[in-house]
One Martini backbone bead per residue (centre of mass of N, CA, C, O) as a GRO file, in nm:
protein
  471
    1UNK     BB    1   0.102   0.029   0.005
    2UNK     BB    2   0.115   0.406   0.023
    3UNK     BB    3   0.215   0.454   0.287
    4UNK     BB    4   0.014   0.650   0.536
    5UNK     BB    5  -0.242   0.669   0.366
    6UNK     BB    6  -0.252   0.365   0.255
    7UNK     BB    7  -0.259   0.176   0.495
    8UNK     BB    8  -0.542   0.297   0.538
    9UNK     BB    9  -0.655   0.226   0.331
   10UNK     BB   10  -0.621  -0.087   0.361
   11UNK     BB   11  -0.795  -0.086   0.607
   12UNK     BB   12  -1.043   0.054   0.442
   13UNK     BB   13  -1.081  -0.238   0.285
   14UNK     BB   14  -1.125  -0.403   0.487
   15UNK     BB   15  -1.398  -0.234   0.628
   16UNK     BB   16  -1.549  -0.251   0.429
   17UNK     BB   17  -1.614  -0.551   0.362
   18UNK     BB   18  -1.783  -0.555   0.625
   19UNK     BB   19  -2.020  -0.394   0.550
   20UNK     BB   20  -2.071  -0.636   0.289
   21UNK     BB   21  -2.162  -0.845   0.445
   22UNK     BB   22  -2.451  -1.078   0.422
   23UNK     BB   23  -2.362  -1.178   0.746
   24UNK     BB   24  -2.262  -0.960   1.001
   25UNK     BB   25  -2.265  -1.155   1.260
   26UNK     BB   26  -2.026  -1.359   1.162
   27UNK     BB   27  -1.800  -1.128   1.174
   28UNK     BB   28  -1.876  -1.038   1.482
   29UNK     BB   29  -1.796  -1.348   1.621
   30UNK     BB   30  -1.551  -1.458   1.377
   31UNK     BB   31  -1.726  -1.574   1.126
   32UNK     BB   32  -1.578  -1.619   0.802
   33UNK     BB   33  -1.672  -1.759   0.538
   34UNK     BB   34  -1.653  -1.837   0.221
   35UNK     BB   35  -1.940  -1.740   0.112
   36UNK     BB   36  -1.849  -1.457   0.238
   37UNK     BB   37  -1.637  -1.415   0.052
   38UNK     BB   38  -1.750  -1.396  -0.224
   39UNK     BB   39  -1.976  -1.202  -0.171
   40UNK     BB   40  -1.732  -0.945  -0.107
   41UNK     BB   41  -1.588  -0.974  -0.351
   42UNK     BB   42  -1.784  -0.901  -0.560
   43UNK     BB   43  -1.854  -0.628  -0.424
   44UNK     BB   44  -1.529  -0.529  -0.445
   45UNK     BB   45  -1.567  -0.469  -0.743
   46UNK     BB   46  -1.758  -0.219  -0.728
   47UNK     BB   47  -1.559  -0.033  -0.533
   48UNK     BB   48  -1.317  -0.031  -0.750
   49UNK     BB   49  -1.508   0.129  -0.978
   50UNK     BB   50  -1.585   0.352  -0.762
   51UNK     BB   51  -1.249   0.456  -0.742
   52UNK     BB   52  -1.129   0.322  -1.016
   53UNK     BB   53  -0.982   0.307  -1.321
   54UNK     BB   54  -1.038   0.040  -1.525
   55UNK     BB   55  -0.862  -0.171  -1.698
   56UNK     BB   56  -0.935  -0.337  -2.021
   57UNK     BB   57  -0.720  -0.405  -2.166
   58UNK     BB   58  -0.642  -0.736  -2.254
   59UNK     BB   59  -0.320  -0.727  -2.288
   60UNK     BB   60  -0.254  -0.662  -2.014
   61UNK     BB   61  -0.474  -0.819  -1.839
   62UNK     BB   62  -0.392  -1.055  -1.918
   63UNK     BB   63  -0.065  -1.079  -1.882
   64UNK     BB   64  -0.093  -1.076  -1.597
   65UNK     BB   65  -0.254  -1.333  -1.528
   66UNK     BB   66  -0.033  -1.523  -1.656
   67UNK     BB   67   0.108  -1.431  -1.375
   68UNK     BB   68  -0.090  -1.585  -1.213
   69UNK     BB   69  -0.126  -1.860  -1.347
   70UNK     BB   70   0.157  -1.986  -1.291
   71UNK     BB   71   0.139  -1.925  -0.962
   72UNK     BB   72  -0.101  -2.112  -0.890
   73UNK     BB   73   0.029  -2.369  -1.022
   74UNK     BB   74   0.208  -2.390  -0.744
   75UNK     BB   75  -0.023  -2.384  -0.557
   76UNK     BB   76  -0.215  -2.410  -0.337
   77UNK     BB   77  -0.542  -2.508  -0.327
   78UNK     BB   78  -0.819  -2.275  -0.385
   79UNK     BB   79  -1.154  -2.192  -0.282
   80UNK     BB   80  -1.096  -1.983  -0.558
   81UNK     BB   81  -1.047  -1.771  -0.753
   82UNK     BB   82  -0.825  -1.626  -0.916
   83UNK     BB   83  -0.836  -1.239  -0.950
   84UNK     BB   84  -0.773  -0.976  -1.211
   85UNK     BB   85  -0.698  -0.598  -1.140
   86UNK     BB   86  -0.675  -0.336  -1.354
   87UNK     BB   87  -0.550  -0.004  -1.210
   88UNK     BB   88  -0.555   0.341  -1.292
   89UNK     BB   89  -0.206   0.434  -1.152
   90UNK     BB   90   0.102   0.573  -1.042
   91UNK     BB   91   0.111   0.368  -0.794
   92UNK     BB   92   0.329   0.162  -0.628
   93UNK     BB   93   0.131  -0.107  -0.683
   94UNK     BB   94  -0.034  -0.366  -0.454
   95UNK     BB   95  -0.331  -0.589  -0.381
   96UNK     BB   96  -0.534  -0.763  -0.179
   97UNK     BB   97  -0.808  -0.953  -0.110
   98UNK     BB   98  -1.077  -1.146  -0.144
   99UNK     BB   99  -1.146  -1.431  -0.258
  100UNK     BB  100  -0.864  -1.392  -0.466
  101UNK     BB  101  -0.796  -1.079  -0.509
  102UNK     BB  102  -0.626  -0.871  -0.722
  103UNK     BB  103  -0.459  -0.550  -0.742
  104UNK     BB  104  -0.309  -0.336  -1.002
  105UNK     BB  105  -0.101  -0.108  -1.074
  106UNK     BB  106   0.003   0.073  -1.362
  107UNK     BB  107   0.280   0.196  -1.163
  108UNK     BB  108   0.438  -0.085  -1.139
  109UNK     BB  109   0.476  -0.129  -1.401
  110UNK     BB  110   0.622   0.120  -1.497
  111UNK     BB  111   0.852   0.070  -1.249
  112UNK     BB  112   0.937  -0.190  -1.373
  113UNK     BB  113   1.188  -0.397  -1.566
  114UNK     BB  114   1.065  -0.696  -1.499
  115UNK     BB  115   0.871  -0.985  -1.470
  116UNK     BB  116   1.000  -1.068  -1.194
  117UNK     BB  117   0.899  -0.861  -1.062
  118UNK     BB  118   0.623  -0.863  -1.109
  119UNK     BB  119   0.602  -1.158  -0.992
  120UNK     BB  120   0.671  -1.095  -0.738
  121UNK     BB  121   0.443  -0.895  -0.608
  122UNK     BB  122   0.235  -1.095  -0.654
  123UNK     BB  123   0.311  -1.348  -0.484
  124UNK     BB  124   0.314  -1.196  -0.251
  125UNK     BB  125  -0.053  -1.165  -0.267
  126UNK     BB  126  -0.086  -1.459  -0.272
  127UNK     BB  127   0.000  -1.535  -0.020
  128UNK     BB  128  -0.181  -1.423   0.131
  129UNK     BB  129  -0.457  -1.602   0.016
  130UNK     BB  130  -0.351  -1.869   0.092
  131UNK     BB  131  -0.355  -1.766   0.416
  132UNK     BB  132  -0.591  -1.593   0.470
  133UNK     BB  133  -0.552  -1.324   0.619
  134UNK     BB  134  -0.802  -1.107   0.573
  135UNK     BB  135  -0.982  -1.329   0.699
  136UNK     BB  136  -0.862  -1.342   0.983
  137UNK     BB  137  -0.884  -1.083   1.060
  138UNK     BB  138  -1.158  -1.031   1.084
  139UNK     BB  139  -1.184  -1.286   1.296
  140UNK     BB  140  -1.035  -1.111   1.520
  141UNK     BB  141  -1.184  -0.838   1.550
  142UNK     BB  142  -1.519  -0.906   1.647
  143UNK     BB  143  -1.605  -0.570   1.689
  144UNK     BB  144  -1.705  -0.314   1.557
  145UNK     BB  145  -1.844  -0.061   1.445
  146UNK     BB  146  -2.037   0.091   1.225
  147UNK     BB  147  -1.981   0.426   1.281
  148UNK     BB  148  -1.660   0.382   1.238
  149UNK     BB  149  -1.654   0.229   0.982
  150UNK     BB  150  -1.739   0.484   0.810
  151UNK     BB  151  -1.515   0.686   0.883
  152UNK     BB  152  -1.310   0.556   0.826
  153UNK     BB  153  -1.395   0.496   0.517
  154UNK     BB  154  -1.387   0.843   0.455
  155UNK     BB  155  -1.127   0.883   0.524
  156UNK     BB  156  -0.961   0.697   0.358
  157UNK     BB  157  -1.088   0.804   0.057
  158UNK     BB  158  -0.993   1.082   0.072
  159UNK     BB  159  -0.653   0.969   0.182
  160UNK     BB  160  -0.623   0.825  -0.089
  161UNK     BB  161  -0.726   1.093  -0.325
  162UNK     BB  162  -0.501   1.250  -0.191
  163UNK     BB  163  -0.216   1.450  -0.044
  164UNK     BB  164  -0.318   1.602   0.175
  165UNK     BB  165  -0.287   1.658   0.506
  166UNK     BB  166  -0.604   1.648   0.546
  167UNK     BB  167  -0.677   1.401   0.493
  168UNK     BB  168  -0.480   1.232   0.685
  169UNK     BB  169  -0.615   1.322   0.925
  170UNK     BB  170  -0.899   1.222   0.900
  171UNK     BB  171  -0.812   0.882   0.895
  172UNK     BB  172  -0.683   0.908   1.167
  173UNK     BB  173  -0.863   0.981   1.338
  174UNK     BB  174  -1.082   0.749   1.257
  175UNK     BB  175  -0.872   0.530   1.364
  176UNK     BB  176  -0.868   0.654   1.676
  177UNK     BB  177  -1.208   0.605   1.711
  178UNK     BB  178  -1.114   0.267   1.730
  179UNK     BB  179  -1.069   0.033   1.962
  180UNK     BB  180  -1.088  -0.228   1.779
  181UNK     BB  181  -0.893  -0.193   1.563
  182UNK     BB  182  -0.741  -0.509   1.375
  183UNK     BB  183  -0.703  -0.461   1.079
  184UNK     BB  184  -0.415  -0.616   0.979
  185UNK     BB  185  -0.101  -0.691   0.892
  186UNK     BB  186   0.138  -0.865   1.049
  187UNK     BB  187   0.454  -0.955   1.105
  188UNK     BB  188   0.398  -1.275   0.992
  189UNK     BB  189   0.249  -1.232   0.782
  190UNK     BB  190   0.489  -1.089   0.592
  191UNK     BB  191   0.677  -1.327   0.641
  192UNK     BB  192   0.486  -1.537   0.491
  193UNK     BB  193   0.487  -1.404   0.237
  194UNK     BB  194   0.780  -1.381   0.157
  195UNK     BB  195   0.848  -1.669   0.167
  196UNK     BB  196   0.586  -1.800  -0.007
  197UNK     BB  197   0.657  -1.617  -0.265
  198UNK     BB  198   0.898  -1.727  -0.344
  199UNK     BB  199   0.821  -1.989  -0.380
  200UNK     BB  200   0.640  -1.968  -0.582
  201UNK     BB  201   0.814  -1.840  -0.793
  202UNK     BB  202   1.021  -2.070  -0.836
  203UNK     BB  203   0.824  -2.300  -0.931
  204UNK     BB  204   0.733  -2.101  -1.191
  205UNK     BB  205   1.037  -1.998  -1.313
  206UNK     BB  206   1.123  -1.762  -1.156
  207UNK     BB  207   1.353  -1.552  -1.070
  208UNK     BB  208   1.476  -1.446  -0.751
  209UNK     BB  209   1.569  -1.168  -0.823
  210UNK     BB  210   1.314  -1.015  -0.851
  211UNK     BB  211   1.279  -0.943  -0.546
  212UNK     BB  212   1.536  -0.762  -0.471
  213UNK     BB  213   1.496  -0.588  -0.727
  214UNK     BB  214   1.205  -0.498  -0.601
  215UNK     BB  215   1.282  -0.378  -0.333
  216UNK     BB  216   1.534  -0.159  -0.448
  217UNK     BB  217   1.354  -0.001  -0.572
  218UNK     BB  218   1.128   0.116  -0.396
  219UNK     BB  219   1.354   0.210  -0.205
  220UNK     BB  220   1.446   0.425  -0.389
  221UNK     BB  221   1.166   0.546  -0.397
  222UNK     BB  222   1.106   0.611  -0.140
  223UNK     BB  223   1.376   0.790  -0.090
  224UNK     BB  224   1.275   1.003  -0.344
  225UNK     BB  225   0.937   0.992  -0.233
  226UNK     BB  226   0.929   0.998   0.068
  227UNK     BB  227   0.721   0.687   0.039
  228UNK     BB  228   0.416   0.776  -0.131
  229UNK     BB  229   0.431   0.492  -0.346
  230UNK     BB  230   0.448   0.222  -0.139
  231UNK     BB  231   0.419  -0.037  -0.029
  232UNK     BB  232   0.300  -0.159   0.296
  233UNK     BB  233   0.487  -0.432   0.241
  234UNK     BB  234   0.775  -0.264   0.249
  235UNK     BB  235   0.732  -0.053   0.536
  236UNK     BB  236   0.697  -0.266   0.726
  237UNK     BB  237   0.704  -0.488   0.999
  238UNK     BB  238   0.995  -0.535   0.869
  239UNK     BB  239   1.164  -0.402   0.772
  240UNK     BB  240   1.354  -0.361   0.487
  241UNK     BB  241   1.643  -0.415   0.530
  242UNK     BB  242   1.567  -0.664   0.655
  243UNK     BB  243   1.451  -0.774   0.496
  244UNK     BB  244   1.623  -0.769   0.201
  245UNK     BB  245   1.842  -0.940   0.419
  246UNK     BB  246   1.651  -1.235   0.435
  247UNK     BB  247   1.619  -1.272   0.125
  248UNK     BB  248   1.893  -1.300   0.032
  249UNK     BB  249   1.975  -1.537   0.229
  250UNK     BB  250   1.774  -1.740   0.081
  251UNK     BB  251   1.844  -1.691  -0.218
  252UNK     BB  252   2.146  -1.832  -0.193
  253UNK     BB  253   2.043  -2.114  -0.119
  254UNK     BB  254   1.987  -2.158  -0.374
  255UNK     BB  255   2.028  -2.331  -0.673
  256UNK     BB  256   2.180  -2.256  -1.000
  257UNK     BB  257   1.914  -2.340  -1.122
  258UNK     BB  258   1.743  -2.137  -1.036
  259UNK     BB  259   1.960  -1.876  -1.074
  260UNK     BB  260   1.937  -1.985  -1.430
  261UNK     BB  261   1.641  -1.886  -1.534
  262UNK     BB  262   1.474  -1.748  -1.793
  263UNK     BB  263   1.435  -1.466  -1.908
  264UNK     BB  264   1.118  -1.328  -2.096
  265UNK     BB  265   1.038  -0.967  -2.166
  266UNK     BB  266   0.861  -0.917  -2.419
  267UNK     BB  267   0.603  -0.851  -2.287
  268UNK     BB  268   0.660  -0.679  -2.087
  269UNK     BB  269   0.712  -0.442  -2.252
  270UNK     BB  270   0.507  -0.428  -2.397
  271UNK     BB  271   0.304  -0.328  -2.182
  272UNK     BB  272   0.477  -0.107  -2.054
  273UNK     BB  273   0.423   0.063  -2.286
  274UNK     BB  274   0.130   0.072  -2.307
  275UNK     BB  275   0.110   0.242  -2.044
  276UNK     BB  276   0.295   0.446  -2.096
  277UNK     BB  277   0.131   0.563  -2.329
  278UNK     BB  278  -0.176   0.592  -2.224
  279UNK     BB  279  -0.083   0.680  -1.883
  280UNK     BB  280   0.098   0.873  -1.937
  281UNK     BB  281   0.228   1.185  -2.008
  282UNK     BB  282   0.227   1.246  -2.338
  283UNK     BB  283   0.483   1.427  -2.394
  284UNK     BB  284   0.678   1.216  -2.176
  285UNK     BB  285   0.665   0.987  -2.361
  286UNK     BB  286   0.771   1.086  -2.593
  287UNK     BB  287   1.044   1.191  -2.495
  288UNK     BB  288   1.084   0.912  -2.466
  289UNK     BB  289   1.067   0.722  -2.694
  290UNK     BB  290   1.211   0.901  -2.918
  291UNK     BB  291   1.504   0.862  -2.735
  292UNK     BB  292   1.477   0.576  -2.774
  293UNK     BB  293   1.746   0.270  -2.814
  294UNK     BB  294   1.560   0.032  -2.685
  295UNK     BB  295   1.335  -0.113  -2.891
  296UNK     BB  296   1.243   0.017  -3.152
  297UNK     BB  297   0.974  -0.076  -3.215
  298UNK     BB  298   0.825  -0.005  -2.957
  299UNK     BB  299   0.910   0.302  -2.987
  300UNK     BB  300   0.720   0.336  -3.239
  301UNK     BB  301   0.499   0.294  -3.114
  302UNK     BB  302   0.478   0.467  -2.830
  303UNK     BB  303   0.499   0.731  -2.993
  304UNK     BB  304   0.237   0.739  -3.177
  305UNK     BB  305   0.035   0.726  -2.954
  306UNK     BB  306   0.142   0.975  -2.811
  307UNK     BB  307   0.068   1.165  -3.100
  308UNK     BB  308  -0.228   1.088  -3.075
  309UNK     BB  309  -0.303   1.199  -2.780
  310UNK     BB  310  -0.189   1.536  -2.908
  311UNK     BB  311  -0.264   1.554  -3.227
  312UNK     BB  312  -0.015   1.454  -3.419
  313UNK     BB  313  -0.108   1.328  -3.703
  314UNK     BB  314   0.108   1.372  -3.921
  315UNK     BB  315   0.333   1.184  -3.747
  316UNK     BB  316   0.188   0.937  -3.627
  317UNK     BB  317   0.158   0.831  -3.877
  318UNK     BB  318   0.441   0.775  -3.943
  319UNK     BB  319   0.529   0.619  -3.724
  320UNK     BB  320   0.338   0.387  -3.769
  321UNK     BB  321   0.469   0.318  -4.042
  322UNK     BB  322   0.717   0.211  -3.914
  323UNK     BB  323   0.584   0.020  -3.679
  324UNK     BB  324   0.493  -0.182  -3.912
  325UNK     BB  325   0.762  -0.220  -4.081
  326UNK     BB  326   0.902  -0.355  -3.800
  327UNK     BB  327   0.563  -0.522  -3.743
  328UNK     BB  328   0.362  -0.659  -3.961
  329UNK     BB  329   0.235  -0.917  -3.775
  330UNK     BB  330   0.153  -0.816  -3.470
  331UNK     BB  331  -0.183  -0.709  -3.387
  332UNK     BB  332  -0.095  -0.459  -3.182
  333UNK     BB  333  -0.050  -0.276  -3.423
  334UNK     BB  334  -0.306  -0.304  -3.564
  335UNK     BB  335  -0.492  -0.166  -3.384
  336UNK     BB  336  -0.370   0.103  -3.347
  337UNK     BB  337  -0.401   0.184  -3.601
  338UNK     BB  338  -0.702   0.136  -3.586
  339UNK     BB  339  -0.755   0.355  -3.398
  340UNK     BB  340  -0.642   0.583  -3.533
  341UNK     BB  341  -0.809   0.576  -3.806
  342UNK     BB  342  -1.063   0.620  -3.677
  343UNK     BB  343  -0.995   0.897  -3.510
  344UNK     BB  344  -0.949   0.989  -3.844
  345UNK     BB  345  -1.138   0.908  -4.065
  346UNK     BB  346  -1.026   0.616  -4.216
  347UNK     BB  347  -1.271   0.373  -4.226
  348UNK     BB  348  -1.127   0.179  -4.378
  349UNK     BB  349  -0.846   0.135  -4.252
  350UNK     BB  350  -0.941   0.037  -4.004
  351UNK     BB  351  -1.137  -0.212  -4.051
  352UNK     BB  352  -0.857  -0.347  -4.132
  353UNK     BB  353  -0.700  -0.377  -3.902
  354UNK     BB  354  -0.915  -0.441  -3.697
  355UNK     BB  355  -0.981  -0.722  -3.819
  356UNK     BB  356  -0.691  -0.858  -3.813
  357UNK     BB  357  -0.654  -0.784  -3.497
  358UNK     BB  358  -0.924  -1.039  -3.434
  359UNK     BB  359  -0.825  -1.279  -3.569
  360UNK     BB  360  -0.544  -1.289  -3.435
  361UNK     BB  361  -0.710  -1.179  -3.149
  362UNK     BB  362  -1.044  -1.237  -2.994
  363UNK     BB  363  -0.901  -1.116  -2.701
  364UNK     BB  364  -0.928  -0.818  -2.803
  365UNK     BB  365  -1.125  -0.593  -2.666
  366UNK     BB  366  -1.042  -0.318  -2.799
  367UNK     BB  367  -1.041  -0.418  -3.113
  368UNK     BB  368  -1.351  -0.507  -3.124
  369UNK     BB  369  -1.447  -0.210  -3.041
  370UNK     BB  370  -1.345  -0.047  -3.249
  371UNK     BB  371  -1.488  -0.221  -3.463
  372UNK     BB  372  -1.759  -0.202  -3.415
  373UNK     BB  373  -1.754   0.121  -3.467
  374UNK     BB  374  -1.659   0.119  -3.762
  375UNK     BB  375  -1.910  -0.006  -3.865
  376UNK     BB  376  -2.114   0.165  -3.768
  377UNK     BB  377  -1.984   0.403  -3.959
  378UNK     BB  378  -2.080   0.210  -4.230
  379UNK     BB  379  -2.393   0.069  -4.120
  380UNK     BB  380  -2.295  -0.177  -3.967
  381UNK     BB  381  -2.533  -0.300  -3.707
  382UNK     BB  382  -2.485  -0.612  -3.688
  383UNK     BB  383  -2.190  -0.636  -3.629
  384UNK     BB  384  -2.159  -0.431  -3.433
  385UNK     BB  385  -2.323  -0.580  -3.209
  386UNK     BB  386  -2.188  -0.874  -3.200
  387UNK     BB  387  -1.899  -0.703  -3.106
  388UNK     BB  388  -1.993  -0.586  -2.875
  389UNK     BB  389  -2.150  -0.794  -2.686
  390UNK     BB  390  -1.857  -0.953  -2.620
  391UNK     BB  391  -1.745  -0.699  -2.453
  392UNK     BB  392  -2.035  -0.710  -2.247
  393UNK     BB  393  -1.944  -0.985  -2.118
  394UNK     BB  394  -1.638  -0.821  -2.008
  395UNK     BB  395  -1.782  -0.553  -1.946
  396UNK     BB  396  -2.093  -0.450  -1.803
  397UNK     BB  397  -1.984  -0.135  -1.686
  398UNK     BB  398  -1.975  -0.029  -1.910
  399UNK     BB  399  -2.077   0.274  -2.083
  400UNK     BB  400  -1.966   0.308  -2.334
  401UNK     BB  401  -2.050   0.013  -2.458
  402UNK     BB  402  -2.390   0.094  -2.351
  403UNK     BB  403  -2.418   0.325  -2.551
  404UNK     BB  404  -2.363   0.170  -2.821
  405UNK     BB  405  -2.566  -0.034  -2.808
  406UNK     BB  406  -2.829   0.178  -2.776
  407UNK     BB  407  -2.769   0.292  -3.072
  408UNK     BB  408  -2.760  -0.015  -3.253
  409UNK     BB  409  -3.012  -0.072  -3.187
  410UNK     BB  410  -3.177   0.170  -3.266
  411UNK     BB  411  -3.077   0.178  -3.565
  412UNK     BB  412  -3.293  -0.116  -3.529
  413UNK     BB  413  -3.536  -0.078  -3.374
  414UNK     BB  414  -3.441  -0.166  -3.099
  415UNK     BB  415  -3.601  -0.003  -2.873
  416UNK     BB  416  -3.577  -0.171  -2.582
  417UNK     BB  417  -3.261  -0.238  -2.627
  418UNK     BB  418  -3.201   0.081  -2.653
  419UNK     BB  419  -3.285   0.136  -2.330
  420UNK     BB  420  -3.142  -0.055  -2.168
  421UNK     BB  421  -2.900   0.063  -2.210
  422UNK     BB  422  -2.871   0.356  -2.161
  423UNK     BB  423  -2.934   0.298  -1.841
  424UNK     BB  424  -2.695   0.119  -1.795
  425UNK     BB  425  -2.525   0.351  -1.868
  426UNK     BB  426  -2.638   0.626  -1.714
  427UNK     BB  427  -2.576   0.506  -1.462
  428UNK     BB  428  -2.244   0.441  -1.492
  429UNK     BB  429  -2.266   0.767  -1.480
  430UNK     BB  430  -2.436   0.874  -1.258
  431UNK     BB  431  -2.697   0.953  -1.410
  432UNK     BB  432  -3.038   0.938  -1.303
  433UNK     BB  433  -3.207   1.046  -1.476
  434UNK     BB  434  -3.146   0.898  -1.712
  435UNK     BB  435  -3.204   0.621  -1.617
  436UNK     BB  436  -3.532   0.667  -1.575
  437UNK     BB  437  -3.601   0.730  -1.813
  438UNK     BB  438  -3.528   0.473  -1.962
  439UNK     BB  439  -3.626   0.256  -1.781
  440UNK     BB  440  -3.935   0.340  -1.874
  441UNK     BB  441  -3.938   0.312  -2.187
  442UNK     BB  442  -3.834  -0.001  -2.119
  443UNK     BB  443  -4.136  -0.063  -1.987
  444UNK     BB  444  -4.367   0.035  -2.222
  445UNK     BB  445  -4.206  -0.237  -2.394
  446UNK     BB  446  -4.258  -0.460  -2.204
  447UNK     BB  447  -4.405  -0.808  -2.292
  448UNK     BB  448  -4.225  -0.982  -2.258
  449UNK     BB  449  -4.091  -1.190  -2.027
  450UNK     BB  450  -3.776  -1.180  -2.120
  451UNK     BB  451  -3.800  -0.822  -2.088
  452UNK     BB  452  -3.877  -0.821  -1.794
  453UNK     BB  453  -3.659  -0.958  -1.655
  454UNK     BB  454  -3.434  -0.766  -1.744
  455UNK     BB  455  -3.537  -0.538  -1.580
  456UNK     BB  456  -3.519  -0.647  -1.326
  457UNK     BB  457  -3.181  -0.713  -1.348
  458UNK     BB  458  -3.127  -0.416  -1.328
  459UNK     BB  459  -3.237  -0.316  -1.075
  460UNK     BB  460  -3.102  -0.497  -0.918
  461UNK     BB  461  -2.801  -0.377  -1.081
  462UNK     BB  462  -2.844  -0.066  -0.958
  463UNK     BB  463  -2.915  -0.106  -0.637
  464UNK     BB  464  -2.623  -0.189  -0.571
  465UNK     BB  465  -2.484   0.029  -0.692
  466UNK     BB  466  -2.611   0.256  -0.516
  467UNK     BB  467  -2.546   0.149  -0.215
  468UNK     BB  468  -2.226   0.201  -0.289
  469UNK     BB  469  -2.237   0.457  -0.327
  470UNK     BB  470  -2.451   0.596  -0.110
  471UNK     BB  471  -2.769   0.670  -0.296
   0.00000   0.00000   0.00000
């Protein structure tokens, strides 16, 4: 978590968990069961969609994925999948929650070097999930106050989302004023994480080098931005100084053949460049890119992207030609540069690069996006539906997605089906006068049962969506 204010969000993420327990009787008494955790992460899913800007590119959430699938499969069986969400934020962080959920801060890919690092990272939050921390903190708490978890929560999520010494103070205070506030990773806790992170890493085939890359790198942030930007379990006790020597010293004793495992990183790069270009200050970027001499054909993505951000459209456009010229076979390159193209009117050029990149990989919900969008302004609503609904599938609280797809059903004239999207739309931007116009409309509309049933279904999942919102 990060430094002083972080980890007081870490403890009000511990405190909202248990707002949401479906049984709240059975976490005050101590007993948290699997089904209680299951259903705490659900709604921890909707927590986390409204206070940080989830990335949706599939590039980037798959590659995360593959690396936490990886070491899943070294880990004992644990009882729920384990999920990640990656959320755009440039603070160097990761964080575990309930039933093996994992949130990746885009400021950690950015801030580390290779794979190996950030999947010490990751295992790290995974030990936390097998010894089931937070399930056990829960469960030792015996009994918060309804509300002190109140104060706590608007005190952290204050201090969570400012810098100002203001906020920090509110938090403080509200952790202050709960005596019985225990929800933390203890230093066994840690130190336990610390070790079977290790081992789950060593076993998925990753160099165990990146552990202690990844903490020297760290400490180095912590020392040059005052502590700012750090997750709280490498600034906890036991130090860093002190983990960071008792890494070294078991990961020394491990065999040559471990110490020589090879690491390919070609993908980190690839996806690094990716939040690079696309989530850092663009001027930034571009001047990072245009200069940079190594890995040549990702920096002439990378600055593309930047450069299309800028809307320095033909620069932009010479350099997609670049970038495509030294790597015309990836899929990620045509996705980018048909993204480019339709977003400046080229919509042949779009639909062609755009459809290779989904042929080429299917699971590209990014380049799906914007195929859908782009024939549908080719006038094929018909096509653009299918592609726009695999999307909201895998994403169905985008109000983005959930508004185009209100629009080519209107222009298919399925009006029922075109108002119950824009109501989910415009629920999930939070406009709720328009929310309820168009779901009236689609009341008016609905004479089927099974659009009756949908009917119900939004309104339960925009019901639970604005308690969670605490409107």
């Amino acid at each position: 978590m990060l430094g002083r204010a972080a980890r007081l969000w870490e403890t009000g993420l511990l405190c909202l968990a248990i707002l949401f327990l479906p049984f709240p009787a059975r976490a005050w008494l101590g007993e948290f069961t699997i089904r209680d955790e299951l259903e705490l992460a659900r709604k921890f899913d909707l927590v986390i969609e409204t206070r940080f800007p989830v990335v949706h590119d599939s590039v980037i959430t798959g590659y995360v994925q593959s690396l936490v699938d990886r070491l899943v499969a070294v880990m004992p069986p644990q009882p729920f999948p384990i999920k990640v969400t990656v959320v755009r934020n440039g603070a160097l962080n990761a964080f575990a929650s309930a039933a093996g959920h994992v949130t990746i801060f885009t400021g950690l890919i950015a801030n580390l070097d290779g794979e190996d690092e950030l999947a010490s990272v990751i295992a790290h939050e995974l030990a936390h999930v097998s010894e089931r921390h937070i399930a056990r903190s829960i469960e030792k708490s015996q009994f918060i106050g309804a509300g002190s978890l109140l104060g706590i929560l608007a005190g952290v999520l204050i201090g969570s989302q400012v810098s100002s010494e203001s906020g920090d103070a509110l938090a403080i205070g509200a952790v202050a004023g709960s005596q019985s506030l225990q929800l933390k990773y203890t230093r066994e806790n840690e130190k336990d994480a610390d070790q079977f992170g290790l081992e789950y890493l060593v076993k998925a085939g990753f160099s165990p080098a990146g552990t202690t890359r990844a903490f020297e790198k760290i400490r180095k942030l912590q020392w040059l931005g005052g502590g700012g930007s750090v997750p709280s379990y490498l600034t906890t006790h036991p130090g860093l100084d002190d983990r960071l020597g008792y890494m070294q010293e078991r990961i020394s004793r491990l065999s040559q053949g471990v110490h020589q495992q090879p690491t390919d990183n070609r993908e980190f790069y690839k996806v690094r460049t990716l939040v690079h270009a696309w989530f850092s200050d663009a001027n930034t970027a571009n001047a990072v890119f245009s200069s940079s001499a190594s890995t040549a054909c990702l920096s002439k993505l990378g600055d593309a992207i930047a450069l299309s951000r800028l809307h320095q459209v033909e620069e932009a456009r010479a350099r997609f030609h670049e970038a495509l010229a030294c790597n015309p076979g990836d899929p990620l390159w045509k996705r980018e540069y048909g993204r480019f193209a339709f977003e400046y009117g080229e919509l042949s050029t779009a639909v062609e690069a755009l459809q290779e990149a989904v042929l080429k990989n299917p699971a590209d919900l990014f380049a799906l996006f914007f195929y859908a969008r782009a024939v549908a302004e080719q006038g094929n609503f018909g096509a653009s539906i299918a592609a726009m609904e695999k999307v909201a599938k895998s994403v169905p609280r985008d109000a983005e997605v959930q508004e185009n797809l209100g629009r080519y059903h209107a222009a298919m004239g399925n009006q029922f089906d075109g108002h119950l999207h824009f109501a989910r739309a415009f629920a999930y931007k939070r406009q709720f006068t328009k929310y309820t116009f168009h779901l009236q409309k689609a009341e008016a509309l609905a004479v089927r049962t099974d659009q009756q049933a949908k009917l119900r279904a939004l309104r339960d999942e925009i019901a639970e969506y604005r308690e969670i919102l605490g409107i």
